[in-house]
C-alpha positions in Angstrom: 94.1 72.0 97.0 95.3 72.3 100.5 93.3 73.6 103.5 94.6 75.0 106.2 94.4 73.6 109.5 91.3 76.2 110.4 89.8 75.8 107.8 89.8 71.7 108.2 89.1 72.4 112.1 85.9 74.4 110.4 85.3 71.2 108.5 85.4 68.8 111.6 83.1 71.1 114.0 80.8 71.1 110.9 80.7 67.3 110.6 80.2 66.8 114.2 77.6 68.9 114.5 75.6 67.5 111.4 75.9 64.5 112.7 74.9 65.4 116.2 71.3 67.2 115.0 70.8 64.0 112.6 70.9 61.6 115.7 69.3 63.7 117.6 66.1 64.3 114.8 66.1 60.4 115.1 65.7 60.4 118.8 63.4 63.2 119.6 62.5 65.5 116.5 61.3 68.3 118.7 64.3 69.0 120.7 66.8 68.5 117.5 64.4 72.1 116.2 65.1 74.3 119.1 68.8 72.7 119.1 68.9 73.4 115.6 67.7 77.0 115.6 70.2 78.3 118.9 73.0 76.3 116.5 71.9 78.3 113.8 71.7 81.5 115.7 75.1 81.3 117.3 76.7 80.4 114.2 75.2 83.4 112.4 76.8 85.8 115.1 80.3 84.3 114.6 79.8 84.7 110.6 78.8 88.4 111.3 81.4 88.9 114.0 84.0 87.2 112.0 82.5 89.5 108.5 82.9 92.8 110.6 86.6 92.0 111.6 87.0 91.1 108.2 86.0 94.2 106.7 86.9 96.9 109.3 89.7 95.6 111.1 92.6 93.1 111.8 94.7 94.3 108.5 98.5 93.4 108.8 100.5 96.7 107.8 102.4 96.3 105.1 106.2 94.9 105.4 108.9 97.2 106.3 110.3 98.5 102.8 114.0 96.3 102.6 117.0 98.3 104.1 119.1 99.8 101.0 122.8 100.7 101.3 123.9 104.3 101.1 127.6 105.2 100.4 128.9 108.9 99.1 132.6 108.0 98.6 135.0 110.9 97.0 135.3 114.6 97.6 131.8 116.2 98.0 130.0 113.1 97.0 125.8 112.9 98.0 123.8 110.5 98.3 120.6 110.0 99.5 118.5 106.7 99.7 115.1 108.9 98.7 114.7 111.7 96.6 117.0 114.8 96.8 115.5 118.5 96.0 118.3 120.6 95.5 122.2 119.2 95.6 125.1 121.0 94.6 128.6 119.5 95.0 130.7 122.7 93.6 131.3 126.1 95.2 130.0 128.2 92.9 126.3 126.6 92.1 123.3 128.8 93.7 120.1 127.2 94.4 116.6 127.6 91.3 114.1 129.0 93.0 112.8 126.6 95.4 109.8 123.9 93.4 110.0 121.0 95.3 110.1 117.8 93.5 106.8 115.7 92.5 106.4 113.2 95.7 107.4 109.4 94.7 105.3 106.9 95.1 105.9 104.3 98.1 108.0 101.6 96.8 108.1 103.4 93.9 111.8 104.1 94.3 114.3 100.9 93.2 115.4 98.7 96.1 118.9 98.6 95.1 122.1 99.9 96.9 122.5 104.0 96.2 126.2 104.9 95.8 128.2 107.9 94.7 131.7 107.5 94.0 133.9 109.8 92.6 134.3 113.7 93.2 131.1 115.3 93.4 129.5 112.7 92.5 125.0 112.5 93.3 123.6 109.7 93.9 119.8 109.3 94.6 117.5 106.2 95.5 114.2 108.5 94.6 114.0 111.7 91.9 116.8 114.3 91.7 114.5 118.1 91.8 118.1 120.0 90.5 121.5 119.3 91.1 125.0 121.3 90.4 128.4 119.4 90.3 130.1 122.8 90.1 131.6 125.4 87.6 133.2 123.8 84.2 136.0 126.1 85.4 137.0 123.8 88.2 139.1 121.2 88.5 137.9 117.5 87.7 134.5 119.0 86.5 
């Protein structure tokens, strides 16, 4: 197990002052009890200080979600690096009536690159609500 170097400063500051009240209890037995109880005091603020920080406060917010690529190549491509409600890609496609998509999770969507090649292609990093790539009567559909 490895400490870190707080943890073996926390160590050292112990030992010292161990040591210190020990000699000192030798010495003069009196003084080394009100020595002992302001140590113990002050050191019982810094564990409820250092408990309150702990619990309430001094979180890290969480890392930045990694960048992803986004590339629509080909006539009336989409893509979208999150979640897409309604896409249509043909002429001819009219919207459903509008129920937005469930929300996704964060990090819920993948972390990969989000592309859409080809003609009307849709592409999405998140959910797809509805999407239209056009009439079967057109070309290339």
């Amino acid at each position: 197990m490895t400490l870190k170097p707080w943890a073996w400063a926390g160590l050292g500051i112990c030992a010292v002052g161990v040591g210190t009240l020990v000699a000192l209890a030798f010495v003069d037995l009196g003084a080394a009890d009100q020595v002992a109880s302001v140590a113990g005091g002050a050191v019982g603020v810094v564990g409820l200080v250092l408990a309150a920080i702990t619990q309430f406060g001094g979180s890290t917010p969480a890392p930045p979600a990694p960048a992803r690529g986004v590339e629509a190549s080909g006539e009336g491509a989409v893509a979208a690096g999150g979640s897409i409600g309604f896409a249509s890609t043909g002429g001819a496609a009219t919207p459903p009536s509008p129920t937005p998509p469930a929300p996704t999770a964060p990090g819920a969507s993948g972390t990969g690159d989000v592309r859409a090649s080809g003609a009307r292609s849709i592409a999405a990093g998140g959910d797809i609500g509805s999407a239209s790539t056009g009439s079967a009567g057109q070309p290339g559909a």
